[in-house]
N, C-alpha and C positions, 0 to 999 in steps of 0.2 A: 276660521275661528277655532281656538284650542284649548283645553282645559290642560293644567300642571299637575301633578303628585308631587313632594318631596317628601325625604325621609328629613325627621327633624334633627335624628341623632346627628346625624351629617353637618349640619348648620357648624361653621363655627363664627366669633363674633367678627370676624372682619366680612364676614360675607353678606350680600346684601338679602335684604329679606325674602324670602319663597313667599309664591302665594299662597292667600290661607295664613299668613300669619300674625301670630298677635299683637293687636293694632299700637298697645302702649298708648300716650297722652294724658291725658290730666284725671279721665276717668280713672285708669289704670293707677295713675299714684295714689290716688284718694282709697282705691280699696286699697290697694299694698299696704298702703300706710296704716291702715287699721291694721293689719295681719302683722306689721313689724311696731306697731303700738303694742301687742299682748306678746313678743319677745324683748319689746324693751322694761316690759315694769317684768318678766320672767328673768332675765338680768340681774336686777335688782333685789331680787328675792334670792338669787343663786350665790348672788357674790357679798351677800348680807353679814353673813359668819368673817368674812375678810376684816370685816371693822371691828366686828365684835369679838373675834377670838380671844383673847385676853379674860375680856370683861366674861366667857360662857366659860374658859375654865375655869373663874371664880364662882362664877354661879351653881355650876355642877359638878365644882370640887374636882376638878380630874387633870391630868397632868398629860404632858406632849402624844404621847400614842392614842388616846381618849380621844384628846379634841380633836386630833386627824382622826378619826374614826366617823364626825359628823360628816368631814366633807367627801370621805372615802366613800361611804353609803351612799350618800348624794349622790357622784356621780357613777357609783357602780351601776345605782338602777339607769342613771342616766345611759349610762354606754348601753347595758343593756336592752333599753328599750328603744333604741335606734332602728333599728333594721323590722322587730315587730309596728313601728311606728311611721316606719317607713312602708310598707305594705296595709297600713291604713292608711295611710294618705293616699296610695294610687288607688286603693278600692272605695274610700268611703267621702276622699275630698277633702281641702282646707278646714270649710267650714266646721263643721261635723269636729274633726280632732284640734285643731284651736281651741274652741268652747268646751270642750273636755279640756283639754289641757291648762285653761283660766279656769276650772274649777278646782281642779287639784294642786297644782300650786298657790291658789289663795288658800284654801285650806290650811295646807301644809305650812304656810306663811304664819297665818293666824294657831295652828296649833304649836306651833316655836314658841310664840310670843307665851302662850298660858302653860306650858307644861313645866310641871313642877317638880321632875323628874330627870336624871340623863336619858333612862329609856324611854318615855315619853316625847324627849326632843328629840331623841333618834332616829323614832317613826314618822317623826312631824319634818322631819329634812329627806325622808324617804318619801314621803308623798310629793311634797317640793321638786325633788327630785326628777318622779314621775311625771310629772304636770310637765315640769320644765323641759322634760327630753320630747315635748309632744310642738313644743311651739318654732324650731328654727324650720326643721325640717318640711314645715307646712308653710313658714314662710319664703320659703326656696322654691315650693312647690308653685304657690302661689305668683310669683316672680316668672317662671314659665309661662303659667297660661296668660298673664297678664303684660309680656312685653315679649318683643323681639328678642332672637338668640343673640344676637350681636351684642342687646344691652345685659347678658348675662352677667359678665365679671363685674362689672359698674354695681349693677345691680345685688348681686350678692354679695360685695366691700362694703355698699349702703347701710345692707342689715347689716352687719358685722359694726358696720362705725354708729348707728343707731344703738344697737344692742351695747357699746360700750360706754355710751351716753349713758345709760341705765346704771354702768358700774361707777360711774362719777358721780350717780346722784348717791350710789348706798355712799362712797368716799366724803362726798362733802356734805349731804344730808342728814341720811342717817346715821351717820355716826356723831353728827350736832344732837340730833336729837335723844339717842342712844344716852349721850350724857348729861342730856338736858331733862327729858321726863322721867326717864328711866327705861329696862327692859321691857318692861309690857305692854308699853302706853307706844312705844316705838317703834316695836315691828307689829302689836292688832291693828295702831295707825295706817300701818303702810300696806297691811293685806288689803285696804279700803281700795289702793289704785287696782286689784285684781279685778274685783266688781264690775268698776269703771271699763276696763279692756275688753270683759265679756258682754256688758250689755250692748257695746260698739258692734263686737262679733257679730253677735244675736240679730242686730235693727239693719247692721246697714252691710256687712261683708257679703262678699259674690266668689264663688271658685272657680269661673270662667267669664270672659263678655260673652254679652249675647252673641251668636251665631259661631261659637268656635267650641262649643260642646264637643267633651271628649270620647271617644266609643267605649259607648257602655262596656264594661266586662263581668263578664258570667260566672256566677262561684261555683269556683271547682275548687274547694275544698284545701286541704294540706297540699295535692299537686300543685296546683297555683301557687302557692306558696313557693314550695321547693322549687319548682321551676323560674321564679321571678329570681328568689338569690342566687339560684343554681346562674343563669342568666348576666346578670348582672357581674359576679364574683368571676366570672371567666373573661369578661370586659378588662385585660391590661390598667387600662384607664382608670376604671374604678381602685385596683389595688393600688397603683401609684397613685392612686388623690388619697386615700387611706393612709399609706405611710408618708407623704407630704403632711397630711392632719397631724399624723402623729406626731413628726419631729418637731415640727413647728409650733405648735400650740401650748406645751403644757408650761415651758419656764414661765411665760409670763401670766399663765391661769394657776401657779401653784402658787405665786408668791404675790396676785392678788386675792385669791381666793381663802388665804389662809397664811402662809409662811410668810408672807411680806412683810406686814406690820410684827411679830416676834423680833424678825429678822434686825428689822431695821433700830429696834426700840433696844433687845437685850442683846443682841452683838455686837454691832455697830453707834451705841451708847446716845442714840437721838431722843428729840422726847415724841411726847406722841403726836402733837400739831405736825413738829418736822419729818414726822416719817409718812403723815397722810398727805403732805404735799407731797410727798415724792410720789406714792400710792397715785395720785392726781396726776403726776407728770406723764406715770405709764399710760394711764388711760389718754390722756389727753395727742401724746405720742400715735397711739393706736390710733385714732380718730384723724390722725392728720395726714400719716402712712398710709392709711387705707384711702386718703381719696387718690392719692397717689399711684398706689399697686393696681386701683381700680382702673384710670384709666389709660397705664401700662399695658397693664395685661390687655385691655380691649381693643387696643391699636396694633402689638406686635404681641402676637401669639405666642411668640417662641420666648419671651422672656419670662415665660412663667419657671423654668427650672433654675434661672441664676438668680430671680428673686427672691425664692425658696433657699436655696442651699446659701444664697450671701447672706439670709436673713440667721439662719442656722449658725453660721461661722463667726459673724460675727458676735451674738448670741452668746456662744462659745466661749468667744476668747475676751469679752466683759468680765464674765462671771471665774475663768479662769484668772483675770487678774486681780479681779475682788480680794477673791477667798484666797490668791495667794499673796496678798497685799504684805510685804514684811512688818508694818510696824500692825499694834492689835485691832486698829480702828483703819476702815479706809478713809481714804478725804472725801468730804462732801462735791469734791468736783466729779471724782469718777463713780459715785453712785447715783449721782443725774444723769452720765452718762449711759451708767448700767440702765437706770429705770429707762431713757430716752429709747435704748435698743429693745427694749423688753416691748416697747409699745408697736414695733415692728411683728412680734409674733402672731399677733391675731390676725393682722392682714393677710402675714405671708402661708395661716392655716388655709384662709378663704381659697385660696388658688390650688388645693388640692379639689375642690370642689369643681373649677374649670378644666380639673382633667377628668373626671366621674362623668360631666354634662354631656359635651358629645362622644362621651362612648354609648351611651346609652338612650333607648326609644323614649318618647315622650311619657309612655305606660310604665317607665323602670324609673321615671326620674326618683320620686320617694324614696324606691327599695337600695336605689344606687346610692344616693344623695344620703340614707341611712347608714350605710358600710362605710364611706367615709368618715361621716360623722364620730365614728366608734374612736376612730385615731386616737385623737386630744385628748380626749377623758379618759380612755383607756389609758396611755400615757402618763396625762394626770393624775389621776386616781393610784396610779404604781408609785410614780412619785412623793405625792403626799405621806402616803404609808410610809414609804422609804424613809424621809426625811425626819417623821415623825419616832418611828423604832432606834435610827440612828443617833436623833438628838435623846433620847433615853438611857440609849448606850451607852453614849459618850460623852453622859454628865452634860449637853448642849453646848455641844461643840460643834460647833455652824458649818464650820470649816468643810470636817468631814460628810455631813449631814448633806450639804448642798451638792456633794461632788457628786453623789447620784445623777443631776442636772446631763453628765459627761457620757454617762453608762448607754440611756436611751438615746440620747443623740447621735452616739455613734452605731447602732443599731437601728435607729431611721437610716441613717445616711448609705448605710449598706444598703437598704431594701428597696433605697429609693435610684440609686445606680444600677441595682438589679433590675429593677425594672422597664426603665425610664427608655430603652433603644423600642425594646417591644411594645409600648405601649405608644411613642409618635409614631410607630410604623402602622400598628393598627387604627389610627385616627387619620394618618391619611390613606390608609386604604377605606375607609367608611366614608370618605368625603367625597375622593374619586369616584365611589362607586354610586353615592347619592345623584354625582352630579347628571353622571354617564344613567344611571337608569330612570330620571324623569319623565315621566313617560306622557306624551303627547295625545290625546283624545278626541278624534273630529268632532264636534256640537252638532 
């Protein structure tokens, strides 16, 4: 009779489960699913301004550089609070940063809706912001302790396609409502589903099953710290899932998030019904990609770099033929098209995350899973700005404004070539070496 060790970073999903590992089954979805309940209504709060852009430069008087400047806030604290966020999650646990995280983002939700001010709304999508950078990250985390490594990728497209469920509703919900009660009545309404997510947290969420408690860890201070990113950030892996985030993510989070509906309404001459179906398409796209890329990726490991970079290209060469369409308007054929590809980006972010996983101990998932995260929004957030000063400059000329899209992509795709030999060479030497040092225990 013998006892096993593995090391978890080692696991990857085609391999079968070590023992000691986490059991999954129906308990396991029921708590996930609360943890990816308080990033689905954090969603909805995030990509709120996406419907409403228009309608809050009316309200607070301000023109293209202004309104990017709400969702540039937003996600500056977001990116920023990644990696600090990520380092509570491995010290303090799901639970604990969740329920902070649903209290700041309702906040933030509800203080948009009453302020009566631009600066007022500014600090009310900085808190938003806040809250919201606290909920993915805890639900990845969660995802860990609660299932097998195998069901990693499945499982992390789930929150991803979950979470754009959320952007369908601010698309088809809130923005009915938006024009139906008005602003204030439509997003203190919808701060109400924040309550609802946290007092789920609170009653019923778990940060591990019973018997698979994590070893405790000791505070030590700023070391620990610096040692966890220090740790992490030298993991290949980690920095290619990071600039995978990057390239991937932000076209179709810029032009839902905010530039889509302009886009569609005063360049492209649509009205506002027909550009929130397209809005819808992206989403709906995303949602159908990702059960796809999910269970890709979890049966052939190696297709995670052609799904990434095809997702990327073609991405590319949409928006390159949009914007260089010769007559002023494209045809309503090739911008369902475009939006169709756009709904590939969110998936194909999720798989920078399948290479951060097994680089990294079960004790770095957070602080790993943080560094990646920074990608998109960091990305993001360049871009929006970008798009926003351009369209200033140049009288809203879309044209030029969007070709930003071209700049970062071909600077992911550098850094993502850069990295990509040393980073599968270090994941199969971590796997080799799990498998070879298991170590055997007479009972």
């Amino acid at each position: 009779m013998s006892g096993a060790t593995t090391r978890g970073a080692g696991t990857l999903p085609g391999d079968p489960p070590p023992e000691g590992a986490p059991p999954g089954g129906r308990r396991a979805l029921a708590v996930w699913g609360i943890g990816v309940s308080v990033y689905f209504v954090a969603v909805i709060f995030r990509t709120s301004l996406g419907v409403a852009g228009l309608d809050a430069a009316d309200r607070f008087d301000v023109g293209a550089s202004a309104l990017s400047t709400f969702s540039i806030l937003q996600l500056l604290v977001y990116a920023g609070m990644q990696i600090p966020v990520g380092l509570l999650v491995d010290r303090l646990g799901t639970k604990k940063v969740l329920s902070l995280g649903a209290v700041l983002f309702t906040l933030g939700q509800l203080g948009f809706a009453l302020s009566p001010s631009y600066g007022m709304a500014l600090a009310a999508r900085a808190l938003l912001g806040c809250g919201d950078a606290m909920t993915f990250i805890s639900v990845l985390r969660l995802g860990t302790r609660w299932f097998p490594a195998r069901r990693g990728p499945l499982v992390g497209q789930m929150a991803g396609l979950i979470g754009m469920a959320g952007n369908l509703v601010s698309t088809l919900v809130l923005a009915r409502l938006l024009h139906g009660v008005g602003w204030t009545q439509a997003f203190a309404g919808s701060s109400l589903a924040g309550v609802v997510v946290l007092v789920l947290v609170l009653l019923f969420l778990k940060d591990h099953p019973e018997g698979h408690e994590p070893e405790p860890v000791p505070h030590q201070g700023a070391d620990y710290v610096r040692r966890q990113i220090a740790a992490s950030w030298r993991e290949p892996g980690t920095r290619l899932g990071l600039w995978v985030h990057f390239t991937t993510q932000f076209p179709a989070m810029v032009f839902l998030l905010l530039w889509g509906m302009p886009f569609l309404v005063e360049a492209q001459g649509l009205s506002r019904a027909a550009a929130g179906e397209l809005l819808t398409l992206v989403v709906l796209a995303n949602m159908a990609v990702g059960l796809v890329y999910g269970q890709v990726v979890a049966r052939h490991h190696g297709a995670r770099l052609p799904l990434a970079l095809g997702t990327v290209g073609a991405t590319a060469l949409l928006w390159a033929v949009t914007l260089a369409w010769p007559e002023d308007r494209a045809p309503m054929w090739l911008l369902i098209v475009l939006c169709a590809v756009l709904g590939a980006c969110g998936p194909a972010s999720m798989i920078g995350f399948d290479f951060a996983r097994p680089a990294n101990p079960p004790e770095r998932q957070g602080t790993a899973s943080g560094i990646t995260n920074m990608g998109g929004f960091v990305a993001s957030m360049t871009t929006l700005f970008t798009i926003g000063v351009l369209l200033d400059t140049t009288g809203d000329d879309y044209t030029v404004a969007f070709s930003a899209v071209f700049v970062l992509q071909a600077l992911g795709v550098t850094q993502i070539l850069r990295l990509r030999g040393r980073a599968v060479r270090r994941e199969r030497e971590r796997l080799v070496a799990s498998r070879v040092e298991t170590v055997h225990v007479p009972a």
